[in-house]
C-alpha positions, 0 to 999 in steps of 0.5 A, spaced: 551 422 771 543 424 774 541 431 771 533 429 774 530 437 777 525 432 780 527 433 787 528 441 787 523 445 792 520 451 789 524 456 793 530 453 789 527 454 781 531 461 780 538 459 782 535 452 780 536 456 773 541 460 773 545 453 775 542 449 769 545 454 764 552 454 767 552 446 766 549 448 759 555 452 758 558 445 761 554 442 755 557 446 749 564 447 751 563 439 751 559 440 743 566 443 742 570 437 744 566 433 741 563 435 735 560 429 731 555 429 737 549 432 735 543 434 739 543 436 746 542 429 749 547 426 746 552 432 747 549 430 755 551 423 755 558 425 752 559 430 759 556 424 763 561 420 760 566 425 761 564 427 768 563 419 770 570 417 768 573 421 773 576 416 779 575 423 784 568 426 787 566 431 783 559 434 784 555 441 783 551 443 789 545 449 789 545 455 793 542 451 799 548 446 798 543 440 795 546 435 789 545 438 782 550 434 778 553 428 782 559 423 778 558 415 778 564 415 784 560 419 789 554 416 787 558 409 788 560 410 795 554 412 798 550 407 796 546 411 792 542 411 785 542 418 785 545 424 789 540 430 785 536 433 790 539 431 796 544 433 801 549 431 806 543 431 811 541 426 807 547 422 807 551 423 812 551 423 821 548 431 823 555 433 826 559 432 818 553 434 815 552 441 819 561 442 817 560 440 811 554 446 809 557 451 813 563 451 809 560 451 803 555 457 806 561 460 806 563 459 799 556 462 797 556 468 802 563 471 801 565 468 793 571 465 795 574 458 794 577 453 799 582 449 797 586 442 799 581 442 805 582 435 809 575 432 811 573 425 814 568 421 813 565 414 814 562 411 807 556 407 807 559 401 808 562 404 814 569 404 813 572 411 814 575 415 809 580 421 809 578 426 803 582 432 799 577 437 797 576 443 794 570 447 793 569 453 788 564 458 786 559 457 781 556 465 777 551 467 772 552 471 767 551 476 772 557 474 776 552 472 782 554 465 786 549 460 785 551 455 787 558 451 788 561 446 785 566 440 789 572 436 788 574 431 793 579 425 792 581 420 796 587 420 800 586 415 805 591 411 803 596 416 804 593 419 810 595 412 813 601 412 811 602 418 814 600 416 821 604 411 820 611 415 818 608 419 824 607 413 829 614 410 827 617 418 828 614 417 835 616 411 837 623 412 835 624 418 839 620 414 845 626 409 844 632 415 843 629 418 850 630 411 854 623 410 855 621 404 858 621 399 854 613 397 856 611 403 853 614 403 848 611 396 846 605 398 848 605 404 843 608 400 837 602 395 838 596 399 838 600 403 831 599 396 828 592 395 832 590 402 828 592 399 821 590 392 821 582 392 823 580 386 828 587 383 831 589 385 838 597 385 838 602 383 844 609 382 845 614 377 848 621 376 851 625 371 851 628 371 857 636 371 858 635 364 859 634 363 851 628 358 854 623 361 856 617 366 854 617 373 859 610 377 858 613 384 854 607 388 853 599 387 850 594 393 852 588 390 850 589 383 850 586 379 856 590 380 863 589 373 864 591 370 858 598 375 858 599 371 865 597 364 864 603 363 857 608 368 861 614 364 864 612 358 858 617 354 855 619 356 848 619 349 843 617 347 837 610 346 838 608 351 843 602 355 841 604 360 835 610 365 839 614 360 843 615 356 836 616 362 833 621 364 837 624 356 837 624 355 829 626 363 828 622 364 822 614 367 822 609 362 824 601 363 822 596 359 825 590 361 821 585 356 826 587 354 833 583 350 834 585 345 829 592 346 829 597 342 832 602 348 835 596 350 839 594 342 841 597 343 848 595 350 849 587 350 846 584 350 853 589 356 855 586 360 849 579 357 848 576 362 854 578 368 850 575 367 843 581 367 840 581 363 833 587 365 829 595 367 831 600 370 827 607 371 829 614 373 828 620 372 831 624 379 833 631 380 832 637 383 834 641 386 829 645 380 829 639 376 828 639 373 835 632 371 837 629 377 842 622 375 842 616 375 838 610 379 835 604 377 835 597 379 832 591 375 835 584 375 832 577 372 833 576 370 827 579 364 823 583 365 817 591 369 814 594 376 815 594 380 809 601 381 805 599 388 807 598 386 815 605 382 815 609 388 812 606 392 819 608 386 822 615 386 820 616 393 821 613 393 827 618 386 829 624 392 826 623 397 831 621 393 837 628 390 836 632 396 836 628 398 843 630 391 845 637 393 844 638 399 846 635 397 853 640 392 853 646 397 851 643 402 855 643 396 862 650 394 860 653 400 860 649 402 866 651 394 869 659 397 867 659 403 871 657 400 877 661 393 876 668 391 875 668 388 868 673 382 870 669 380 876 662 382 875 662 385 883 659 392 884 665 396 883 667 403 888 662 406 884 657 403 888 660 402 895 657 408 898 650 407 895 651 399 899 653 401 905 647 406 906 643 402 905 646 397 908 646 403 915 639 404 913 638 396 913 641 396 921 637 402 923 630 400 921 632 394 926 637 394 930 642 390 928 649 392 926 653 393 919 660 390 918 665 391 913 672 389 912 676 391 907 681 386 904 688 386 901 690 379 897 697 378 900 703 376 894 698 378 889 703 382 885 708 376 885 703 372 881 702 377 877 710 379 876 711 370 875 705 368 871 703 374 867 697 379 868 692 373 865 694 369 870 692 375 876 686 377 872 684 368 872 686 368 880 682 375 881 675 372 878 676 365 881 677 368 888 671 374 887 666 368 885 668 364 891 667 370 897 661 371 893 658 364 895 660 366 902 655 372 904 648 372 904 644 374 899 643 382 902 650 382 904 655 385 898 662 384 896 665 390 892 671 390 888 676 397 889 681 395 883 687 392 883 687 386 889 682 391 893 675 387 896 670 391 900 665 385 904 659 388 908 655 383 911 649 384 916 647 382 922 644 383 930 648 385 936 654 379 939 652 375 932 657 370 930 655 368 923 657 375 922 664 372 924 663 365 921 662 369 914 668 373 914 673 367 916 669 363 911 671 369 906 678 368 908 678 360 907 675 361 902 680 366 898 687 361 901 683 355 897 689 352 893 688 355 886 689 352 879 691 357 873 695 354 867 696 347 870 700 350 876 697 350 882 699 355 888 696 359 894 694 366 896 691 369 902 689 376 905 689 381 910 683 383 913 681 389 917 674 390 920 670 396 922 663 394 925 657 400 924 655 404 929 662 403 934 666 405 929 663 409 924 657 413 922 658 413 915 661 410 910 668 414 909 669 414 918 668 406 916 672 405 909 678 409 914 678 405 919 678 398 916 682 401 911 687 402 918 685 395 921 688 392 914 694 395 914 696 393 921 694 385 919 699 387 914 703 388 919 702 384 923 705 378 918 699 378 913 693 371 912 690 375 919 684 379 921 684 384 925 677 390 928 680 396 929 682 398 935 683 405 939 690 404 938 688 404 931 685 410 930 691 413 933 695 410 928 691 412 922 690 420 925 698 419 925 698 418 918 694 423 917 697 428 920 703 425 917 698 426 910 697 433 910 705 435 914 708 431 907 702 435 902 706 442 906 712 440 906 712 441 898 708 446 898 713 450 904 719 448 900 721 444 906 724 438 901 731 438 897 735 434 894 742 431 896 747 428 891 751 421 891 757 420 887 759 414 882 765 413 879 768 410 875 772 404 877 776 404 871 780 411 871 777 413 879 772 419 875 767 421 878 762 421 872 755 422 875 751 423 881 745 420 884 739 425 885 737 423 894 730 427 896 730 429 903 725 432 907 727 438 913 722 438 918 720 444 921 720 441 928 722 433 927 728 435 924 731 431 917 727 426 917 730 419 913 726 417 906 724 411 909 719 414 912 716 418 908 717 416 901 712 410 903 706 415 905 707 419 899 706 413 895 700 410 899 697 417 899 699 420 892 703 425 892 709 421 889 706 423 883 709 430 885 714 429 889 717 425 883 716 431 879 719 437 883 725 432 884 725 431 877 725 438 875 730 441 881 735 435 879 735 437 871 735 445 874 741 443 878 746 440 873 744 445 868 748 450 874 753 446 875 755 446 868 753 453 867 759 454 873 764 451 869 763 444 872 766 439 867 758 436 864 757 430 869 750 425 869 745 427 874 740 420 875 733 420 878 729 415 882 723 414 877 716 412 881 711 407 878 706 411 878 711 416 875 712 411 869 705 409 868 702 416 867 701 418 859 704 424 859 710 422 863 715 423 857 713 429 855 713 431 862 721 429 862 720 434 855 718 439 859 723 438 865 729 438 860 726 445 856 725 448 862 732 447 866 737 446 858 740 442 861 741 436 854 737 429 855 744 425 855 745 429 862 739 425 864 739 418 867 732 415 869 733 409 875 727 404 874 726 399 878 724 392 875 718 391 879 715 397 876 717 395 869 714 388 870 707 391 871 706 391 865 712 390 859 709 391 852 708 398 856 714 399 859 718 398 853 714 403 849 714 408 854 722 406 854 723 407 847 720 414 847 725 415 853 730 414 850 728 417 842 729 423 847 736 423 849 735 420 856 740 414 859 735 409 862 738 404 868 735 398 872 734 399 879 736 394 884 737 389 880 736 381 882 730 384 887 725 383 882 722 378 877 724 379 869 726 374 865 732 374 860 727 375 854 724 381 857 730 384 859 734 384 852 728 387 850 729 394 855 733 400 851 736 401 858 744 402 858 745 400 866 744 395 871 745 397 878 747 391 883 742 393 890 747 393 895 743 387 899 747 383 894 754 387 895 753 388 903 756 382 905 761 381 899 767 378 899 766 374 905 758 371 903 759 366 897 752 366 895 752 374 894 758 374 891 755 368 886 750 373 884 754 379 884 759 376 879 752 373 875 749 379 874 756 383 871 756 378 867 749 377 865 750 385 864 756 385 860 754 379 855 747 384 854 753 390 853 750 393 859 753 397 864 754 395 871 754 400 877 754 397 885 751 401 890 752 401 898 759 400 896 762 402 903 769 398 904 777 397 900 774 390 900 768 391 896 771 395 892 777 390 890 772 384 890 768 388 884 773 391 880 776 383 880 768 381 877 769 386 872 764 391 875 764 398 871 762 402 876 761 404 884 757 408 888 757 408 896 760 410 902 766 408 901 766 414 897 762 418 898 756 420 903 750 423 900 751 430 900 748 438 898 750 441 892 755 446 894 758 440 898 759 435 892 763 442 888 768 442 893 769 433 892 770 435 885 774 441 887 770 446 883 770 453 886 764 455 890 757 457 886 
């Protein structure tokens, strides 16, 4: 420690003084620590040593902010043989001097301490320096201020730590709020470039390919260069990055101009005075290679162990970035497109006709969109499983995909339902070339589970602007068109027509009549009777749904029922059913009708509703009537849709009470086994088997395979449509347990059907 006055002006001599004697009262308190020293000299080296060993800045400064006392470490750092009569003017650029003495002015003027400030400055060697300071008042005997006395330690260290916690914290969020994943590299890497002095950083991609480089992000390396390596195939000599990528572990190529990684690449990089290249490969969570980190720098030689550990959390977070892009682009890829095919889905069928529309108005072409149905594609799925359905539905979008053009879309609605826009200039055949090239395309033999079979679509057109201005008049309209190639026999294009549109505004009419008719109580039940053919009881009743038009009359089932299941409003057709029935029982029983069972037609659509058991629940509680008065009818078709669900979904029905039946046996496609597995108690012969009986031996064949089948399951048997003495002895002969027809009885209303039983009127 310096104590050499020398420098000191004669301005300065009495605070000058009065500071002396506060570092000789700092001399004494050290004559007491150190006892055996004698003579102030020695007792100033003590204090020397004492004060020099403090690895923090500690100085004392006069009134006028120049150097008293000044330790070994500040010394050091300022390159100085002694800081005693100088100050921060001295040492320091103008504008941290002039800080620095106006607060320590301030100190002296008002008496009180500043403690923990942070301050930046640059040492003699350049290099900057964050320090924590505390500067204190320094008084004479008679309390006056002379002088202050400063301690400062380095947090440099700290402070970068803090920046980086920082820097990190920032880009984290960048990442959390979907920031684009440039700017997000961009950001990471002059973090890194902050730390590490003289690299320059970039990062690249490995295209989904897994082969080649794609340019990632490089703020301050030359554009040029970024250009010239992107779309570079990864190898294992291919320059630093696309090693690191190929071997997947960090490649540090100290010198570029004598390694041979960089052999095919040297004249690439040499125009830019790069000479050494430090790379790391990024990784998915799972370890999957993404692309690489890398730190250039014009000077030959290695990283730092301190530089390779930023690199690695840098390579750390870019992979999160990457991820969270392709998670965020996969679930924005499954919005928009069907998940079995890769198609866009109905999602963006509006987006892709407008544009499509935009597109034709811009050059006066036209739009033409046809809308398709696979015919029999349901057989497939009911024979063959819904594996081999969704195997067929991929192989047919992958090939209507290779048939329209690269603007042209295909569009996949669900189920079997595809949506084609294509393109094109007034009176243009290749519009009419694509779509028929669709069709031949869909009727190519296909081969699923070494069997080898055949489907093929209807197609119905509506072209932009003839038949529609936007996309609901043009989806409407096609929508039309197809259902009348439907119709027509099916593997048929058909445009719409006007006769069309009049049909399609029958429907709807016939639409909304139906949505009022439930609304306007204009639908009611009828009841048919089933007997017993063992003792000719009459043990249940069929529930029949009727529509009485206001101005139509009664209108058959045929011709409602299928509108109510194209539109929807099964769905609550077939609860109001559902409910009335259960109610109706329940006042049968209640009028002293001896207790009989009451069975309802279930819908698809019905049945795979989540909620559909409770919603039986509900109809039961509301009504009272007891479970095991309630039959469900389910056709085989609907529970093929999807057995494991159907079964569950039975099982539940029947914990509940509710006796279950299989509609319109010998109709569908369920096997053997699936059959054993249905907790249902009755089989019910559809009366295409029983209308020909006796006199057709095929009918009669099946009739009597089925009863048989039936009873071999212990499961009971019902024919329906029974209307003649014949068909009555025919069944009882095969064993059939039960009928219902005309034969017996004709639907008929509830109070009607008292009078049958001969019970007195409600």
């Amino acid at each position: 420690m310096s104590m050499k006055l020398s420098h000191l002006g004669n301005d300065d001599a009495d605070a000058t003084t009065r500071l002396m004697s506060a570092s000789r009262r700092l001399i004494d308190e050290a004559a007491r620590l150190f006892p055996l020293a004698s003579g102030q000299n020695e007792r100033m080296v003590w204090l020397e040593a004492m004060i020099d060993e403090v690895p923090d800045y500690l100085y004392l400064k006069d009134r006028n902010s120049r150097f008293i006392v000044a330790n070994r470490a500040i010394v050091k750092d300022n390159r100085q043989d002694s800081l005693v009569g100088l100050s921060d003017f001295d040492i320091h650029p103008e504008h941290v001097a002039r800080d620095f003495f106006n607060t320590e002015q301030e100190i002296i003027r008002t008496g009180k301490a500043m403690l923990d400030m942070e301050e930046l400055v640059r040492d003699s060697s350049g290099n900057l320096k964050w320090l924590l300071t505390s500067k204190l008042p320094v008084r004479d005997g008679g309390g006056q201020v002379i002088g202050i006395v400063g301690i400062a330690r380095d947090i440099t260290g700290r402070k970068r730590s803090e920046s980086l916690h920082l820097g990190q914290a920032h880009l984290l969020k960048m990442i959390a709020l979907g920031a684009p994943l440039a700017e997000v590299f961009s950001s990471l890497i002059l973090l890194i470039e902050a730390h590490v002095p003289d690299v320059t950083g970039s990062i690249l991609l490995l295209a989904p390919d897994g082969r080649h480089i794609v340019h990632g992000a490089a703020p301050n390396l030359e554009p040029a260069y970024c250009s010239l390596i992107d779309g570079v195939q990864i190898g294992p000599a291919c320059g630093s990055c696309g090693t690191a990528m190929w071997r997947g572990e960090p490649v540090i190529v100290s010198d570029i101009e004598t390694d041979p990684l960089w052999a095919d690449f040297k004249a690439v990089v040499a125009p830019y005075g790069y000479r050494a290249c430090w790379s790391s490969p990024i990784r998915s969570y799972q370890g999957k290679v993404l692309g690489s980190f890398a730190l250039y720098s014009r000077t030959p030689g290695e990283p730092s162990a301190e530089c390779m550990k930023l690199v690695g959390m840098a390579t750390h977070i870019a992979g999160i970035a990457i991820e969270r892009k392709q998670a965020e682009d996969s679930i924005q890829f499954m919005a928009h497109h069907d998940t079995l095919t890769g198609l866009p889905n109905r999602s963006m069928l509006d987006e892709r006709i407008a544009s499509a529309i935009e597109a034709a108005d811009e050059c006066g072409g036209t739009l033409t969109l046809a809308f398709l149905d696979l015919d029999n594609f349901k057989l497939v799925n009911d024979s063959l499983g819904h594996h081999a359905g969704d195997e067929l539905l991929k192989i047919v979008a992958a090939r209507m995909k290779d048939c329209v053009r690269t603007g042209d879309s295909i569009v996949r609605l669900g189920g079997d339902e595809f949506v084609v826009l294509v393109g094109g200039m007034r009176g243009d055949e290749k519009v009419e070339e694509c779509l028929q090239a669709v069709r031949r395309a869909v009727a190519e033999p296909v081969e699923i589970g070494g069997r080898s079979f055949q489907v093929t679509c209807s197609m119905g057109v509506a072209a932009y602007p003839e038949h529609g201005r936007n996309a609901t008049e043009l989806m409407a309209r096609a929508d039309a068109a197809m259902y009348r190639a439907k119709e027509i026999g099916r593997d048929a294009m058909q445009v719409f027509t006007a006769e069309l549109a009049n049909r399609a505004h029958e429907k709807l009419v016939q639409q909304e009549e139906l949505r009022r008719a439930l609304a306007r109580s204009e639908l009611f039940l009828q009841y048919q009777p089933q007997m017993d053919l063992s003792n000719g009881r009459i043990f249940a009743v069929e529930a029949l749904i009727r529509w009485r038009h206001p101005e139509r009359g009664l209108v058959a089932p045929g011709d409602f029922i299928p509108l109510a299941e194209e539109t929807g409003l099964i769905g609550p057709i077939g609860d109001w059913t559902l409910r009335e029935a259960c109610r109706q029982n329940k006042a049968w029983q209640v009028s002293g009708l001896p207790p009989i069972v009451v069975s309802v037609n279930v819908s698809a659509r019905q049945f795979q509703e989540k909620d559909w058991v409770e919603r039986v629940a509900a109809a039961l509680s509301e009504s009272g009537l007891e479970a095991r008065y309630l039959e469900l009818e389910l056709t085989e078709s609907m529970i093929m849709e999807d057995v494991q669900q159907a079964v569950e979904t039975m099982h539940r029905l029947e914990r509940l009470g509710v006796h279950l039946a299989i509609d319109d046996f010998g109709t569908g496609y369920s096997s053997l086994a699936s059959l054993k597995r249905f907790p249902v108690g009755r089989l019910k012969i559809d009366r295409s088997f029983v209308r020909d009986l006796p006199d057709d031996g095929d009918d009669a064949a099946i009739a009597r395979a089925v009863i048989s089948l039936a009873h071999s399951l212990h499961l009971r048997v019902i024919a329906e449509g029974v209307e003649t003495r014949e068909q009555i002895d025919f069944l009882r002969e095969a064993g059939c347990d039960e009928i219902q027809g005309f034969y017996l009885s004709r639907p008929i209303d509830a109070r009607a059907l008292q009078a049958i039983l001969c019970i007195p009127d409600l």
